[in-house]
FIVOLO-385975 format. One record per atom (N, C-alpha, C, O): x, y, z; residue in three letters; chain; atom name. Coordinates in Angstrom, 1 decimal. Layout:
// residues N
(node (X Y Z) ALA A CA)
...
// end
This chain:
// residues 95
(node (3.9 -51.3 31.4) UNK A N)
(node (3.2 -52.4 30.9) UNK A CA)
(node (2.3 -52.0 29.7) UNK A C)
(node (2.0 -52.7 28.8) UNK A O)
(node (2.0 -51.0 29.9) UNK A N)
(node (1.0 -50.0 29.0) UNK A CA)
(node (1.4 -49.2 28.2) UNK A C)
(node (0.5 -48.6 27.6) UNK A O)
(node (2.6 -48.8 27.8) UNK A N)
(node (2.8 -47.9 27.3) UNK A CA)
(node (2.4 -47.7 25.5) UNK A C)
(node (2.1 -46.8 24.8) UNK A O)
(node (2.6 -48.9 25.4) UNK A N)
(node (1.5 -48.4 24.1) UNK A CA)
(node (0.1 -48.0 23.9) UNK A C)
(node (-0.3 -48.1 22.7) UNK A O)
(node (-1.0 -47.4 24.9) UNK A N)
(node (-1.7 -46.9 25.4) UNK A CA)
(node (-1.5 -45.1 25.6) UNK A C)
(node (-2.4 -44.3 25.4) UNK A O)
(node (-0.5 -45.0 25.9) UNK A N)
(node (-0.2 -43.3 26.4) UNK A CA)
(node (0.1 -42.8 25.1) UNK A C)
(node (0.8 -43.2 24.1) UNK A O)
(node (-0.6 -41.7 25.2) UNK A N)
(node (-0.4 -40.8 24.2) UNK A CA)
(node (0.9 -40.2 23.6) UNK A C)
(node (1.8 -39.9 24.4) UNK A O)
(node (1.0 -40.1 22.6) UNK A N)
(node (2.2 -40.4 22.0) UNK A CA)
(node (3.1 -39.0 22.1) UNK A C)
(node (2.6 -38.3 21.2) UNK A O)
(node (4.1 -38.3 22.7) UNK A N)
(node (4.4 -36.7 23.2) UNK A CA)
(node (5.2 -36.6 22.0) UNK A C)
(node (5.1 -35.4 21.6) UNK A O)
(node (5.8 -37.1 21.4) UNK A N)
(node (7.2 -37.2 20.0) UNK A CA)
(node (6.2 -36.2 19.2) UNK A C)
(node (6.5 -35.1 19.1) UNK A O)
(node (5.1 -36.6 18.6) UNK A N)
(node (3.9 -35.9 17.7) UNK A CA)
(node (3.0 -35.2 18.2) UNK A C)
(node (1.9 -35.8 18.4) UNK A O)
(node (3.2 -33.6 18.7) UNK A N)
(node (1.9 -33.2 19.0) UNK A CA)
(node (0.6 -33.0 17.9) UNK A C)
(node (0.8 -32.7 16.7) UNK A O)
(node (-0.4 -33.1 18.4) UNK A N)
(node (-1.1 -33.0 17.3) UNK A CA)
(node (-1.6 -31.4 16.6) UNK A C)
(node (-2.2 -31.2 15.5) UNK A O)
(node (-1.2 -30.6 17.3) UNK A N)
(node (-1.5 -29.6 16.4) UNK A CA)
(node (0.0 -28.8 15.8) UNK A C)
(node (0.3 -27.6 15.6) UNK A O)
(node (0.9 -29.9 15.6) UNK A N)
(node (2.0 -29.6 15.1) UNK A CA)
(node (1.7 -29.5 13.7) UNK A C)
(node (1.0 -30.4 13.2) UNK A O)
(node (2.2 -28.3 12.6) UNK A N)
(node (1.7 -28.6 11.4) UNK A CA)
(node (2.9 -29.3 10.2) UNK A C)
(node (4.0 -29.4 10.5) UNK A O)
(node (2.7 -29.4 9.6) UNK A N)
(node (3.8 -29.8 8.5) UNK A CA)
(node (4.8 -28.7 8.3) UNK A C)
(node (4.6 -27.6 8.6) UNK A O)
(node (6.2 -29.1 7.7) UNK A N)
(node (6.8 -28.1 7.2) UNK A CA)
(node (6.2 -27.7 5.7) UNK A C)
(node (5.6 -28.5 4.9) UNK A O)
(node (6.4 -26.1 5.4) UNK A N)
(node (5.8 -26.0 4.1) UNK A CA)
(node (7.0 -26.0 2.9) UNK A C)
(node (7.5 -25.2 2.0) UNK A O)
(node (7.2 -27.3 3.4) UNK A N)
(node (8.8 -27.7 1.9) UNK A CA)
(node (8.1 -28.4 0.8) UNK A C)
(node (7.0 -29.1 0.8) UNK A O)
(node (9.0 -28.0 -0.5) UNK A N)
(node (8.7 -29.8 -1.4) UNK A CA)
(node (9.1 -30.4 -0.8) UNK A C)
(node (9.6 -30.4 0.3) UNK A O)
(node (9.0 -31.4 -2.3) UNK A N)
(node (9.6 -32.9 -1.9) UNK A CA)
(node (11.3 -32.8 -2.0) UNK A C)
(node (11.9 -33.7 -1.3) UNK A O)
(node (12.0 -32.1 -2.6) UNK A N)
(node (12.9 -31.9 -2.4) UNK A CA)
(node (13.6 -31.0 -1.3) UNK A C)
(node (14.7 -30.7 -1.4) UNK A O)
(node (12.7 -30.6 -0.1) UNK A N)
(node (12.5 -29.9 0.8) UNK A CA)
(node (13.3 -28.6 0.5) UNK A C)
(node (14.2 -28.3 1.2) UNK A O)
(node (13.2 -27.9 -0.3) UNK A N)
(node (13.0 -26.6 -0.4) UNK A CA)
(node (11.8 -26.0 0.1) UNK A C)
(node (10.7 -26.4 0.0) UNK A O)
(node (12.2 -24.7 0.8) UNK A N)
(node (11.1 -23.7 1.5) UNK A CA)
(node (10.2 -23.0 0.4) UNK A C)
(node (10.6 -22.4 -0.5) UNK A O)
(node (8.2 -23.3 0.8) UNK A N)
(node (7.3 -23.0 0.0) UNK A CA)
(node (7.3 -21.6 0.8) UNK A C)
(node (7.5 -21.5 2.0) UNK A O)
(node (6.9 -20.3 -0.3) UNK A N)
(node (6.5 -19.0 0.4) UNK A CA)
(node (5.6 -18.7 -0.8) UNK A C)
(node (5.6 -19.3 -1.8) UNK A O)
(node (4.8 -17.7 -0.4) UNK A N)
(node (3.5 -16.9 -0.8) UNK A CA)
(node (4.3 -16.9 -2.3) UNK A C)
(node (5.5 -17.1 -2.1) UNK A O)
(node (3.8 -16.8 -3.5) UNK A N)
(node (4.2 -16.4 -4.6) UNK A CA)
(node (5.1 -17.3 -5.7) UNK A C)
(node (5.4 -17.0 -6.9) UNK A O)
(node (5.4 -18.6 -4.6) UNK A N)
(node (6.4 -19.5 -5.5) UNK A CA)
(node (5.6 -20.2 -6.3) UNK A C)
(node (4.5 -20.4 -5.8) UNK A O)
(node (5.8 -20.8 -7.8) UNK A N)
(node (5.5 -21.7 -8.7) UNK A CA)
(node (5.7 -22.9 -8.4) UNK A C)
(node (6.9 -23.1 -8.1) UNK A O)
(node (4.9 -24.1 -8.4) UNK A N)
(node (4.9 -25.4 -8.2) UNK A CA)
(node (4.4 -26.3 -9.0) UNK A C)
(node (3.2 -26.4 -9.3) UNK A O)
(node (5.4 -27.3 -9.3) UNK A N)
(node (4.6 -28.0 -9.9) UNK A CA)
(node (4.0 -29.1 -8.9) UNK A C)
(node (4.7 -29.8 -8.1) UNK A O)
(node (2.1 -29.2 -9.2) UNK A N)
(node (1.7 -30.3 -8.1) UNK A CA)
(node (1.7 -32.2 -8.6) UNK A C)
(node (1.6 -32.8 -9.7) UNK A O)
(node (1.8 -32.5 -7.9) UNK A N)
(node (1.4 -33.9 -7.9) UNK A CA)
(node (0.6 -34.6 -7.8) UNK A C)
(node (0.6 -35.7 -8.2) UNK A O)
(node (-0.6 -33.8 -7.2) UNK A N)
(node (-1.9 -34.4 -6.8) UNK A CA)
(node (-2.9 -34.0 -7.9) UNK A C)
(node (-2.3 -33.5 -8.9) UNK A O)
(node (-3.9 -34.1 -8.0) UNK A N)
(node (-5.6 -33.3 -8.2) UNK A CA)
(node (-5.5 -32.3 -9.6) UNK A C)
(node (-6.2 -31.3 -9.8) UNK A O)
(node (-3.9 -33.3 -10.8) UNK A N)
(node (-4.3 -32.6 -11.7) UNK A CA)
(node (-3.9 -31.1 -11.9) UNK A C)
(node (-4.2 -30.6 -13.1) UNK A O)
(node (-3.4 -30.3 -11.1) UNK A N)
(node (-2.9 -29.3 -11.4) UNK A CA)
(node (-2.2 -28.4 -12.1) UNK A C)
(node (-2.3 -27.2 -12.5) UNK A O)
(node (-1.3 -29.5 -12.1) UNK A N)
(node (-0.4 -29.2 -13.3) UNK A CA)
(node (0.9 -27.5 -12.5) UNK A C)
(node (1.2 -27.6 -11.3) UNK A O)
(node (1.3 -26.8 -13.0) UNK A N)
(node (1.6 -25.6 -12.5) UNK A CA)
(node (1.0 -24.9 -11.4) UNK A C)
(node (-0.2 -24.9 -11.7) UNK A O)
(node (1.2 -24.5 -10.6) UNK A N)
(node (0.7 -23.9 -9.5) UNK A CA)
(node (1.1 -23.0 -8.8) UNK A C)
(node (2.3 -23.2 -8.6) UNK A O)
(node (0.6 -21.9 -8.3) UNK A N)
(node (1.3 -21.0 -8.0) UNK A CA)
(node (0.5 -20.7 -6.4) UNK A C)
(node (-0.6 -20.5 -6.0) UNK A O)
(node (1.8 -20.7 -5.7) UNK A N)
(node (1.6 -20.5 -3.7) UNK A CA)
(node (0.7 -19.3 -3.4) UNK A C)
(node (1.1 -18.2 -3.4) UNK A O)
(node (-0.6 -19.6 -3.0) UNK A N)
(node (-1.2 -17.9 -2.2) UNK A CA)
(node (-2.1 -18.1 -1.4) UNK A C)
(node (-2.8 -19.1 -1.1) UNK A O)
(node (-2.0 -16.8 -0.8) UNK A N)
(node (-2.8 -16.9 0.9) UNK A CA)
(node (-4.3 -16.7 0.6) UNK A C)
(node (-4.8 -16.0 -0.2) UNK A O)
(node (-4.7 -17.3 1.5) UNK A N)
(node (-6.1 -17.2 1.1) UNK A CA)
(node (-6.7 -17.1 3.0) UNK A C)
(node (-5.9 -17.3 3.9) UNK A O)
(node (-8.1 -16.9 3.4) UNK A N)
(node (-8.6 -16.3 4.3) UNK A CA)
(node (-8.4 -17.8 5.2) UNK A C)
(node (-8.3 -17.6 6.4) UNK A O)
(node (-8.4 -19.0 4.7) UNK A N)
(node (-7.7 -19.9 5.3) UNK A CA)
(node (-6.5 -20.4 5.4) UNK A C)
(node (-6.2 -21.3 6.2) UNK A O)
(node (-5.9 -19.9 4.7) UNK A N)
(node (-3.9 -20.0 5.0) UNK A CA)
(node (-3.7 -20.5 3.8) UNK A C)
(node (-4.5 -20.6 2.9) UNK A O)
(node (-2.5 -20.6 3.8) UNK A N)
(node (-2.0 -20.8 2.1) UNK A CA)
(node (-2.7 -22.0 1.6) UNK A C)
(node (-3.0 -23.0 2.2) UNK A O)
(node (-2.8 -21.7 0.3) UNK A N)
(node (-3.3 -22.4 -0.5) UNK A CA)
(node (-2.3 -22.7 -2.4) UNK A C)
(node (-1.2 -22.3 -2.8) UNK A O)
(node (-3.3 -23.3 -3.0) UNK A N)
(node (-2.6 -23.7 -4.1) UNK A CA)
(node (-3.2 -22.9 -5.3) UNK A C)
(node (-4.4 -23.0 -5.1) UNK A O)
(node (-3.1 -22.5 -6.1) UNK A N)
(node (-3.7 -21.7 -7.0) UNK A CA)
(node (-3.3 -22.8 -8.6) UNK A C)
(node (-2.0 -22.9 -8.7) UNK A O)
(node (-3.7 -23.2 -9.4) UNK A N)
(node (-3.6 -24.0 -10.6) UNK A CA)
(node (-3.7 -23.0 -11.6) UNK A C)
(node (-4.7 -22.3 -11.5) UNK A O)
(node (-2.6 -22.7 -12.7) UNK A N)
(node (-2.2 -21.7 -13.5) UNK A CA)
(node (-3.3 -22.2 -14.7) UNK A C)
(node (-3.8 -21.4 -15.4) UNK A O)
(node (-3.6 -23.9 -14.8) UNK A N)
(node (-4.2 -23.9 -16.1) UNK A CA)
(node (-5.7 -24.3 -15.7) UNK A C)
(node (-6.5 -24.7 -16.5) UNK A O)
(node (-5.9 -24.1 -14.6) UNK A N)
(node (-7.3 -24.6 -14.3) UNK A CA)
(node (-7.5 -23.6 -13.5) UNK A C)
(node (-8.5 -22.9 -13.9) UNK A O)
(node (-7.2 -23.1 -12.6) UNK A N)
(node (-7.9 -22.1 -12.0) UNK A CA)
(node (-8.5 -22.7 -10.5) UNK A C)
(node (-9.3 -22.1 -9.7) UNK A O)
(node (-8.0 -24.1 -10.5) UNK A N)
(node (-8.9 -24.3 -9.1) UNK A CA)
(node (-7.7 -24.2 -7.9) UNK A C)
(node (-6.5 -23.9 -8.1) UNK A O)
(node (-8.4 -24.6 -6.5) UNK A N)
(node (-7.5 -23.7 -5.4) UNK A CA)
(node (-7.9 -24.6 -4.7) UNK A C)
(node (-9.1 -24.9 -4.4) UNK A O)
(node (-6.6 -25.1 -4.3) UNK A N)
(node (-6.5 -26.1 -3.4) UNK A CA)
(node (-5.8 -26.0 -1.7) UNK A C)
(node (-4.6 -25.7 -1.7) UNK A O)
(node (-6.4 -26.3 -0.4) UNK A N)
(node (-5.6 -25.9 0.3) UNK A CA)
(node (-4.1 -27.0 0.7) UNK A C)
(node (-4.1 -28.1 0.4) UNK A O)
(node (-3.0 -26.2 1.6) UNK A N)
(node (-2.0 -26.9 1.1) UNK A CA)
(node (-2.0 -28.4 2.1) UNK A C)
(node (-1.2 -29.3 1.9) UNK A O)
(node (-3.0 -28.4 2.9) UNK A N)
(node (-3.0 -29.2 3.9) UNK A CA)
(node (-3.7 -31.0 3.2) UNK A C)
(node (-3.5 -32.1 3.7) UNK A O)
(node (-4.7 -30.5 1.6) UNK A N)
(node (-4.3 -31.6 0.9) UNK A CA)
(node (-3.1 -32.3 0.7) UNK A C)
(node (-3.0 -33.5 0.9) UNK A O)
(node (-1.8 -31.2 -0.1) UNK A N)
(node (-1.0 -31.6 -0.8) UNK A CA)
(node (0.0 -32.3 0.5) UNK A C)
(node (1.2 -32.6 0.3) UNK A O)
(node (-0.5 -32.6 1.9) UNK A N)
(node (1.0 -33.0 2.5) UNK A CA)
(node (1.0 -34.3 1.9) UNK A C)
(node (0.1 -34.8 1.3) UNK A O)
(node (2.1 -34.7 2.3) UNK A N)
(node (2.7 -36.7 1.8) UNK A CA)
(node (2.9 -37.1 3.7) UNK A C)
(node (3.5 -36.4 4.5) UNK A O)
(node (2.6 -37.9 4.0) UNK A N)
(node (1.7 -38.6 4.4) UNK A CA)
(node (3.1 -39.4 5.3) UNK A C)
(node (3.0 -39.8 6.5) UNK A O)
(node (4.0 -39.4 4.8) UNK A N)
(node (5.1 -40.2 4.8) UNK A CA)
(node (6.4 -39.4 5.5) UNK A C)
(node (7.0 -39.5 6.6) UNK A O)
(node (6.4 -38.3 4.1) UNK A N)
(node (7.3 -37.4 4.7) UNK A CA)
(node (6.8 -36.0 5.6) UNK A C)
(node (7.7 -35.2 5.9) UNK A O)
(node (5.6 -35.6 5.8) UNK A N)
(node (5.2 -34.5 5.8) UNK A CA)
(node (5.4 -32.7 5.0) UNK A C)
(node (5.1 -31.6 5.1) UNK A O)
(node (6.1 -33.7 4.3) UNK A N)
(node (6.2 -32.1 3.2) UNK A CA)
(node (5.2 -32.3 1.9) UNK A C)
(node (4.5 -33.2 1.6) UNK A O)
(node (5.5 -30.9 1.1) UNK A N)
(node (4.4 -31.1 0.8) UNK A CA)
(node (4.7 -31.5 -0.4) UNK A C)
(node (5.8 -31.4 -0.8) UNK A O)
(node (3.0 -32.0 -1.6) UNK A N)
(node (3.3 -33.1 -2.9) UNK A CA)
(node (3.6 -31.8 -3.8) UNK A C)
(node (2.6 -31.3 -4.2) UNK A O)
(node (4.2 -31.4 -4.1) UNK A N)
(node (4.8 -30.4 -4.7) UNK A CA)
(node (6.1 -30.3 -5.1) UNK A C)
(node (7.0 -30.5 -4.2) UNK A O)
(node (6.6 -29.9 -6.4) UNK A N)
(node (7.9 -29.4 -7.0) UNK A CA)
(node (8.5 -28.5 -7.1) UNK A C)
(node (8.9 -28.6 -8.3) UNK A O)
(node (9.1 -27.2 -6.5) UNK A N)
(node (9.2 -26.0 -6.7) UNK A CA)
(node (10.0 -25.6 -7.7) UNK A C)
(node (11.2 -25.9 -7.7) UNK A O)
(node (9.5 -25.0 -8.7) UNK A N)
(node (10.5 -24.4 -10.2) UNK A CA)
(node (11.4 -23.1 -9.7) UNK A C)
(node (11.0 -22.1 -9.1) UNK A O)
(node (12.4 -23.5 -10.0) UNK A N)
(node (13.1 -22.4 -10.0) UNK A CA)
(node (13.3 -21.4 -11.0) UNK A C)
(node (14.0 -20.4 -11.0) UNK A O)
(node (12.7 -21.9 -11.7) UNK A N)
(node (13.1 -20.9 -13.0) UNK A CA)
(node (12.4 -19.3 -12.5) UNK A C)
(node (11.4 -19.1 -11.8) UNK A O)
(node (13.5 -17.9 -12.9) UNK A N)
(node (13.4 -17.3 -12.2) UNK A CA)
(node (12.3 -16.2 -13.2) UNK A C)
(node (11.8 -15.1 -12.9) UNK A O)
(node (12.3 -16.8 -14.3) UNK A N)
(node (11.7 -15.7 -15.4) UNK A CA)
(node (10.1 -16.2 -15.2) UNK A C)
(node (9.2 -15.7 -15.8) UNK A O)
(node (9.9 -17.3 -14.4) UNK A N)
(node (8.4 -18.0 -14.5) UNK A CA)
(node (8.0 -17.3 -12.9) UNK A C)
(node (6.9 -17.0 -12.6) UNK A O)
(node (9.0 -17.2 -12.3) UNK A N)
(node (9.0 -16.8 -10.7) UNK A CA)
(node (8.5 -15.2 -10.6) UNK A C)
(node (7.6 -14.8 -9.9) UNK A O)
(node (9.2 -14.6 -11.0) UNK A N)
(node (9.1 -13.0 -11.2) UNK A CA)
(node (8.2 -13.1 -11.8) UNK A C)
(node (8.4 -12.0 -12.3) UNK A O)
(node (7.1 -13.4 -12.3) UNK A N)
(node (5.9 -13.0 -13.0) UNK A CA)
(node (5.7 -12.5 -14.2) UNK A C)
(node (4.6 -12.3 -14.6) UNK A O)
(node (6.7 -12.4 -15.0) UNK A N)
(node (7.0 -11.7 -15.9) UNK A CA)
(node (6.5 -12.7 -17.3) UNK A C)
(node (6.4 -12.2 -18.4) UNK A O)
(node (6.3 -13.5 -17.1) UNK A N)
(node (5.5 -14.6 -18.2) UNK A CA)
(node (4.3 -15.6 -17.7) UNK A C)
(node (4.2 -16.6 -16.9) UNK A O)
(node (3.3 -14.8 -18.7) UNK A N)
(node (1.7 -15.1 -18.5) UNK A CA)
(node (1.6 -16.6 -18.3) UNK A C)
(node (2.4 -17.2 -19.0) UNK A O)
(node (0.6 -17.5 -17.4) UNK A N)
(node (0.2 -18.5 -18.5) UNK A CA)
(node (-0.6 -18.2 -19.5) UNK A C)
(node (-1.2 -17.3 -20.1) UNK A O)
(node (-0.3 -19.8 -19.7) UNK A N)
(node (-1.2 -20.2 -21.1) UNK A CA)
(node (-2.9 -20.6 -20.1) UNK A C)
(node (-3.5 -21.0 -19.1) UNK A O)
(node (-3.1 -20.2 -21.5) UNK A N)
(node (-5.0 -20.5 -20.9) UNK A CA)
(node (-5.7 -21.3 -22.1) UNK A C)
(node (-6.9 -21.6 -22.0) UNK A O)
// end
């Protein structure tokens, strides 16, 4: 009679997001992204002493990734570039 009352077992709560885009490709330490949110523009994946985070190639600010989830889908607001000459590090940004 209650059961919309009982705690919901489908969603634990300290389950965390997957760390995909939006096109659910897998995020790892070092990947380029383009963000969605907070202006970032380019972004590049790194760990930081609280778990990964977002690094902005033209701003420099650092975002953790637990902003960028979507809300909807649980992955995260992010684009991953493939391009592999922007990936490998081998081309600076612009500043």
């Amino acid at each position: 009679m209650f059961d919309f009352l009982k705690f919901n077992k489908k969603n634990p709560v300290n389950e965390q997001p997957l760390m995909t885009d939006l096109e659910n490709k897998p995020l790892k330490e070092g990947d380029i992204v383009e963000s969605l949110r907070y202006d970032m523009g380019r972004s590049r994946v790194i760990m930081t002493d609280k778990g990964l985070s977002y690094e902005s190639l033209d701003t420099g600010k650092i975002i953790s990734w637990h902003y960028m989830v979507d809300a909807a889908t649980s992955m995260q607001k992010v684009r991953k570039i493939d391009d592999p000459q922007i990936n490998s590090g081998s081309q600076k940004p612009a500043v």
